[in-house]
C-alpha positions in Angstrom: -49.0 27.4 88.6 -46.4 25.1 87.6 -44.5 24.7 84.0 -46.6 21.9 83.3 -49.8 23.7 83.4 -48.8 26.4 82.1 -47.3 24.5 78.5 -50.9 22.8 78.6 -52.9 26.1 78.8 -50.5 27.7 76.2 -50.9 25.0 73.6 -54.2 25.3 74.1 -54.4 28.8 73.4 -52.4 27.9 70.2 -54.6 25.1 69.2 -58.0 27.6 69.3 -55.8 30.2 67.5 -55.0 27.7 64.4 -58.6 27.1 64.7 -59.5 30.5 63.7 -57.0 30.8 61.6 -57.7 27.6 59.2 -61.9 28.3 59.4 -60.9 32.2 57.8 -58.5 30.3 55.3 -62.1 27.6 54.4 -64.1 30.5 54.6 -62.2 32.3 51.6 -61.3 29.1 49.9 -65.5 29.0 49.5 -66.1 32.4 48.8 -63.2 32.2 45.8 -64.6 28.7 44.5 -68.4 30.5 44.1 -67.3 33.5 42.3 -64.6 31.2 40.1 -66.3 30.1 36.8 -65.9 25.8 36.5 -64.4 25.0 33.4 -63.8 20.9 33.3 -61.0 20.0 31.0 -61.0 16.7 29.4 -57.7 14.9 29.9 -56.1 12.2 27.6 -57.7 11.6 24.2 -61.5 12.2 23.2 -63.6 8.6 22.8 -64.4 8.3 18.8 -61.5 9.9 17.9 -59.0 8.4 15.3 -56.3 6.5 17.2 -52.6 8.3 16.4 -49.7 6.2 15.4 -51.4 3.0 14.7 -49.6 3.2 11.3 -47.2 -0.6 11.6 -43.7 1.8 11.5 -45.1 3.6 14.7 -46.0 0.8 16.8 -43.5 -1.9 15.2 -45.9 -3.3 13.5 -47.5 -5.0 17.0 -51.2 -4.5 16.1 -53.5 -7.0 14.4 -55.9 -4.7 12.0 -59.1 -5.3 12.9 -58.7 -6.1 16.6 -59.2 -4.0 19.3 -56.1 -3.1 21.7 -55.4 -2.1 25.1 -52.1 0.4 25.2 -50.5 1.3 28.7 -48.5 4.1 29.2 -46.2 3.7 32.1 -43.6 4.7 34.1 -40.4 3.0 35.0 -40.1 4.7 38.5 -43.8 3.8 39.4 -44.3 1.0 41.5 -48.0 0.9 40.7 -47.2 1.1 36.9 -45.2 -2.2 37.6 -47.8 -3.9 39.3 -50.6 -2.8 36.4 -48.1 -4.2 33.6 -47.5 -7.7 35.9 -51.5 -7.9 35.9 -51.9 -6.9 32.1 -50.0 -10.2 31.4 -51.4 -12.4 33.9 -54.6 -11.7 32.2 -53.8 -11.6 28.8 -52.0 -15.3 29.5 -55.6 -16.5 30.8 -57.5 -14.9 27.5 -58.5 -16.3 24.4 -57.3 -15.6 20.9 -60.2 -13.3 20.6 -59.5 -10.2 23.5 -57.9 -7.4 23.4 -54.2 -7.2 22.4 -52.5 -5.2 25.4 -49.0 -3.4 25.1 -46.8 -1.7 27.5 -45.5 1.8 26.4 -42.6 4.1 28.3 -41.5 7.8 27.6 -38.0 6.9 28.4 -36.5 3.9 29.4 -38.5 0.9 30.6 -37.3 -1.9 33.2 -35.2 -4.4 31.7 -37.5 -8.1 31.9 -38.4 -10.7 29.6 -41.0 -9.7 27.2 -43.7 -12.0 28.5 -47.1 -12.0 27.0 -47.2 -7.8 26.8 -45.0 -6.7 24.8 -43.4 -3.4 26.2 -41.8 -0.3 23.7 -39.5 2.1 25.7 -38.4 5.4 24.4 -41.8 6.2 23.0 -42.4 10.0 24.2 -43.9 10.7 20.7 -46.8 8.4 21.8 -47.6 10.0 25.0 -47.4 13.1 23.3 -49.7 11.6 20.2 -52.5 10.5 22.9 -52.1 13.6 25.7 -51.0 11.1 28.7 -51.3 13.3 31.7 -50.2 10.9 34.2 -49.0 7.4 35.1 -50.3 4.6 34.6 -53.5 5.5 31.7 -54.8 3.2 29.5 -56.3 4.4 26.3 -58.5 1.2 24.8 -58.7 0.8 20.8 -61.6 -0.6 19.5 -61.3 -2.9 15.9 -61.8 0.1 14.0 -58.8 2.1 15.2 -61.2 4.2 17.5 -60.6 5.5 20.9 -63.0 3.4 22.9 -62.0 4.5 26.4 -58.9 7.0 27.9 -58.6 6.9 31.1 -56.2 6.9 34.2 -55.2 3.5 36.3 -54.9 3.8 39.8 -54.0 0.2 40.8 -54.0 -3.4 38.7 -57.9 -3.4 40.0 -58.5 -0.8 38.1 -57.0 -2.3 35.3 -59.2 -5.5 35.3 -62.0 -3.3 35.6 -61.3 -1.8 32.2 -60.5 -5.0 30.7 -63.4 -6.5 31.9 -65.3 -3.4 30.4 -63.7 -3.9 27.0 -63.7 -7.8 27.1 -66.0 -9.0 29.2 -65.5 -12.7 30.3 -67.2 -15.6 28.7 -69.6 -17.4 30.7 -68.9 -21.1 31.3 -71.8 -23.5 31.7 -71.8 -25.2 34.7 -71.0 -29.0 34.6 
């Protein structure tokens, strides 16, 4: 038998061994999860509850009462957070006077850019604090009465239009 055979026939051997091995590791990974009690936690801020720091000192006086708001919490080191905020103002440019009003918060510093049609608030961890951000990106939706509509994580600009389209859906245009 010659070196070549005999590597092939030992990694093999080793490939059936970490075969055993990782089936015992699934086997106890089931047997723990059905004796483990499931206790879902809620992440980010309840629906219906009273939004925190809408008061005009805590948000620079951005919001219009009575209209509902879109707030992004982002990340200045997250490419996808950059792409969510370049799509929040793509879309709010294309929107009537009536949708949502959509702002761009950051824990710490933001990216330096023009303002554009979202404005963007950086050194804000008090918010993220305020509305339990777990992650980047989130959006947490106001609605005109200064409740928590929706809370929930962004995972790309699609998902972002998704929500927006939720919250605002578009007007339907008669055809000509």
């Amino acid at each position: 038998m010659d070196f070549t055979t005999s590597a092939v026939i030992v990694s093999w051997a080793a490939i059936a061994l970490l075969a055993l091995v990782v089936s015992g590791l699934i086997r106890q990974v089931h047997q723990l999860s059905r004796t483990q009690e499931h206790h879902p936690g809620r992440v980010g801020i309840a629906p219906g509850a009273s939004a925190p720091g809408l008061d005009p000192a805590a948000l620079d006086g951005l919001l219009t009462p009575g209209r509902a708001a879109l707030l992004l919490f982002l990340d200045a080191d997250c490419r996808t957070c950059g792409d969510v905020l370049a799509e929040a103002r793509a879309w709010t440019v294309r929107q009537d006077t009536g949708a949502p009003q959509v702002f761009g918060f950051y824990a710490g510093a933001g990216p330096q850019a023009e303002e554009g049609a979202v404005p963007v608030r950086d050194h804000r961890p008090e918010l993220f604090t305020a509305y339990d951000i777990p992650a980047t990106p989130y959006a947490v939706a106001i609605d005109p009465e200064g409740r928590i509509a929706r809370s929930e994580p962004l995972g790309s600009p699609t998902a972002l239009l998704r929500l927006l389209d939720d919250i605002h859906p578009a007007t339907p245009r008669s055809l000509p």
